[in-house]
C-alpha angles and dihedrals in degrees: 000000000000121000095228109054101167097103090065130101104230083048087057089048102053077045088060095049094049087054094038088053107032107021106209122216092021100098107231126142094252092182140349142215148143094070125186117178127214118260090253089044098237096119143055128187124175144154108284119187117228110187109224107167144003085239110097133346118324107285114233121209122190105264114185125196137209102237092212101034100033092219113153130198129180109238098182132066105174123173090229116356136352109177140162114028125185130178124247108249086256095046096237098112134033116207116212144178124235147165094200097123091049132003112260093007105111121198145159122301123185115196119193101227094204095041105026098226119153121219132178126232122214119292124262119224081237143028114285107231101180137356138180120203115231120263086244086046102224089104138058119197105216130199104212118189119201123243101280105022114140137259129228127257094249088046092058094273095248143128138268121236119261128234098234125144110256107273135182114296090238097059105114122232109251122211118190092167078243108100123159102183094081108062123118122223138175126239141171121246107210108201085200098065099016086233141125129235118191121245108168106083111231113277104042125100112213115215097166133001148169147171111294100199107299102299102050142052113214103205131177098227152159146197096251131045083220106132083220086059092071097072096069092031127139151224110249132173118223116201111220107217100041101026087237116156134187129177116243103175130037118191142231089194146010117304136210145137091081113195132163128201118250089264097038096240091124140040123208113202128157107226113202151154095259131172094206148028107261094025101092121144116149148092114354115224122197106214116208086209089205107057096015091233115153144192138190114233121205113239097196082275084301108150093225117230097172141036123183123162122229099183146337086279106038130059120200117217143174139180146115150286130198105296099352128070115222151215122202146164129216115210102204107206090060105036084233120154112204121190117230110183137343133190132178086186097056138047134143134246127248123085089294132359107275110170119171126226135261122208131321085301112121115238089006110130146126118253119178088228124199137161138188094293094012112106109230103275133196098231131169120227106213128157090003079298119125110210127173126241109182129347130222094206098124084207103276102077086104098062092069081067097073095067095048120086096177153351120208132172101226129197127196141176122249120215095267097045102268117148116233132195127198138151112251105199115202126216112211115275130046127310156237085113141192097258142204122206099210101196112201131223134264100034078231094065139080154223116249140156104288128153111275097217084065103038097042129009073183093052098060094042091057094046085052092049095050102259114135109223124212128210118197139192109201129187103300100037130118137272093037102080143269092282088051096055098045096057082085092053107104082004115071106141090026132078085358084062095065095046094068109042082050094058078053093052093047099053090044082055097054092043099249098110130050118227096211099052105047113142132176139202136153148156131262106328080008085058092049098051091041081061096040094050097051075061098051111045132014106228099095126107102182140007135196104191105188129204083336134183100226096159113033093190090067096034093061093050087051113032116094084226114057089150091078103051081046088048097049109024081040086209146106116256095225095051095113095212103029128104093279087076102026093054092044116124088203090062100057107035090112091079092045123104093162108120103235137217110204110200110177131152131235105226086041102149086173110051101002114221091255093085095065084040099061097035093055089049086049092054092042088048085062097045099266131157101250144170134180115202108182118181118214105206103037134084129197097001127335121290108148118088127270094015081065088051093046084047098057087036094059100039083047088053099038084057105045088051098056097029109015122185119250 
């Protein structure tokens, strides 16, 4: 396998669908996100993407869009990113975030909503990763990481660049386990002054945070600015005027989806078992943040992704369950959850489905949808009907069509009873047919219906190419329950194992799949149980294991993140005998045959690239067919163009070789 692939003909093909689907250069709006709607709920705006190069990741601009008439127009120009855009409460001006000064460093952007000139605000000492304008609108409450500070995992788990002065190439790069450049802290932005004030009192990280009436911050925080620190943060509540903080609400589990009432009585936040910072879908708790009682509401065993308050009286929520993603609308007094819309056809991209409401009506808001073969859309939920407002199709969407035969929710039994969902997606023709398992990340994450241009470039090559591709959901993914999701926790490589090789079973069994010609590949834990498989059953003909853990003992001493492998193995590295060692991939490649595809990252903080790294030397070390990619310039998994198109060419390669279609 070359280094430099572009010269081939498959690469030139995958080349060709990104420009068929996405037309670079052409300036459309290819996808949307990040919406925010105007107080009288006339206007969107949003981040659309509008694919310029082939160079990066995808730029966004700030698009806004008319509600009645549906017209669209592009506000932004850059030069790099321009992202999250919310109106001000009297609709004049519109604050964004943008790069467009230098690269990853993320300010203040104003935007006159009547002239449409763009002015910048003062810079932070840090990059602003969120922000909420007050409800008076003459401040803006402003989440400032620190040069350095890390980004999620699904973010690419890397780290910012720090502000040094530029020093000689040979100086080498000092830890202490002590630094003080990634902390996260709140400030006031005063329009008045164009200054910031500091809220946050030293010594508390802030993760997620929001207006708490007009006096208090409610901020999800902990006492390092660790990554691996999120995941036993708290809610506390930050008096404005004296900097005060205490803690209402301590956590089993992981929190997001923080929300406060108009007044700030009461705190919305969703609790739930979560892999990762920013994928949170779960139970939804109400905080009295008075008296910190709090109680659990029940969400019609929806696993809530997204909390926005309408009114004193109406919580907006979203989420999913089990194979539909759902709207749906708290009425406080009552405690009384009413569902609004569900669809097992449309989500959102995105990591979970997060609309934003329109108006006082209950259930009304304004969703980008999206499925399988549906182009993402900017659609409008009203009276429990979907409607579409503008697609992002760029007129080829349709074409993708033509190479799939069919698209089925499946359900299977595992070997103890347990009952398991996925997605089996058909190539034309008759089956039974040469299949990919594609295991998705987390493990606390799922498979919708999301458009396949966005999820895969691979897995629309292979669909073209005849393979079937199969999605599952195994124990410990979202949308099922907490209970659900916590079947994977002290048990990652056990019971999950068999869920999947009985979904296999199953579809061998109904002709669908040939035996002969199984491959796997995933991404992060999907990565880890695509390398733990090959080791555990034999059926297997390829295998792409991306950005994977293979050894759980040196994960955990060099992942930014130790507080997972301890979460979900529920275990101590150096226990000798203990899961770190039993669920290792490295520790059983000698009973592996499969050839192997090892995809990894450089700047990898999650899974470093050294765990590809060691399982592809201990396969080589048995005579296995083996091969490391390691990408330089990506983190967890590979985002930035043409190292995307590089990535699909190669998997779609790797398995054509080892299980071709007929």
């Amino acid at each position: 396998m070359y280094n430099d692939i572009r010269h081939t003909q498959l690469y030139q093909e995958a080349e060709q669908l990104i420009q068929t689907l996405r037309h670079p250069r052409a300036g459309l709006i290819s996808d949307a996100c990040e919406l925010d709607v105007s107080v009288d709920g006339s206007q969107a705006v949003f981040s659309g993407t509008i694919m310029e190069s082939f160079e990066g990741v995808p730029a966004t601009r700030i698009c806004q869009i008319d509600l009645n008439t549906a017209k669209t127009q592009v506000l932004s120009v850059g030069p790099n990113t321009d992202r999250l855009s919310k109106f001000s409460p009297d609709g004049t001006q519109i604050a964004f975030l943008s790069d467009r000064h230098k690269r990853g460093d993320f300010q203040l952007y104003f935007l006159d909503n009547q002239s449409g000139a763009v002015t910048p605000g003062a810079k932070a000492e840090g990059w602003v990763e969120n922000f909420h304008w007050c409800p008076e609108g003459k401040r803006i409450l402003v989440c400032i990481a620190g040069h350095g500070a890390d980004t999620s995992s699904g973010q690419g788990a890397v780290s910012s660049h720090k502000q040094e002065q530029a020093a000689a190439s040979w100086l080498p790069e000092v830890q202490t386990g002590d630094e003080n450049y990634r902390w996260r802290s709140l400030w006031f932005y005063d329009l008045a002054t164009h200054q910031c004030q500091p809220i946050s009192p030293a010594g508390l990280n802030i993760w997620e945070m929001c207006w708490c009436g007009y006096t208090a911050v409610a901020a999800i925080a902990s006492s390092s600015p660790a990554e691996a620190d999120w995941y036993t943060a708290a809610v506390y509540l930050i008096d404005i005027a004296s900097r005060e903080t205490r803690i209402i609400y301590t956590p089993k589990d992981q929190l997001g989806c923080l929300a406060a009432s108009p007044s700030g009585k009461q705190v919305a936040v969703v609790e739930a078992v979560c892999s990762d910072r920013g994928c949170v879908a779960g139970d939804l708790l109400l905080i009295e943040s008075e008296t910190q009682a709090a109680r659990r509401i029940s969400t019609h065993n929806v696993d809530i992704s997204h909390t926005q308050w309408r009114s004193e009286q109406q919580l907006f929520l979203a989420g999913h369950r089990g194979f539909e993603s759902v709207v749906l609308e708290l009425e406080i007094s009552h405690a009384k959850c009413h569902e609004c819309w569900a669809s097992t056809e449309i989500t959102s991209g995105g990591v979970y489905l997060k609309p934003t409401p329109i108006g006082k009506d209950i259930g009304d808001c304004l969703l980008v949808g999206e499925g399988f073969l549906r182009p993402p859309e900017l659609a409008r939920v009203h009276n429990q009907q979907y409607r579409a407002i503008a697609s992002f199709d760029c007129g080829k969407g349709q074409s993708i069509e033509t190479w799939v035969g069919a698209i089925e929710s499946i359900e299977w039994s595992a070997p103890d009873g347990l009952k398991i969902q996925g997605w089996l997606l058909l190539p034309q023709g008759e089956g039974p047919y040469p299949l990919v398992m594609d295991v998705h990340g987390g493990p606390v994450w799922h498979w919708r219906p999301r458009w396949l241009p966005r999820s895969n470039l691979s897995t629309l090559m292979l669909l073209k190419k005849g393979y079937a591709i199969f999605l599952p959901n195994p124990r410990g993914s979202s949308g099922r329950g907490q209970a659900y999701a916590r079947e994977v926790q002290g048990d990652l490589g056990g019971k999950d194992t068999q869920d999947f090789l009985s979904g296999l079973d199953a579809l061998v069994m109904r002709g669908i799949a040939d035996p002969k010609r199984i491959g796997v590949t995933g991404g992060s834990y999907g990565g880890f149980m695509t390398s733990w498989l090959i080791t555990q059953d034999s059926r297997f003909a390829a295998a792409v294991p991306v950005a994977p853990v293979t050894h759980w003992a040196s994960k955990h001493l060099t992942t930014y993140i130790p507080a997972f492998d301890e979460l979900f193995l529920n275990d101590k590295y150096n226990n000798p005998d203990g899961r770190y060692h039993q669920r290792s991939p490295v520790m059983h490649a000698h009973k592996a045959k499969t050839p192997t595809l090892h995809i990894c990252g450089a700047l990898d903080r999650c899974t470093p690239p050294g765990q590809a790294m060691e399982f592809h030397n201990a396969l080589l070390e048995d005579g296995v067919e083996s091969v490391l990619v390691t990408y330089p310039e990506e983190g967890h998994g590979v985002r930035k163009s043409p190292a995307v198109i590089d990535y699909a060419t190669r998997v779609v390669a790797w398995i054509d070789t080892h299980m071709a279609a007929k």
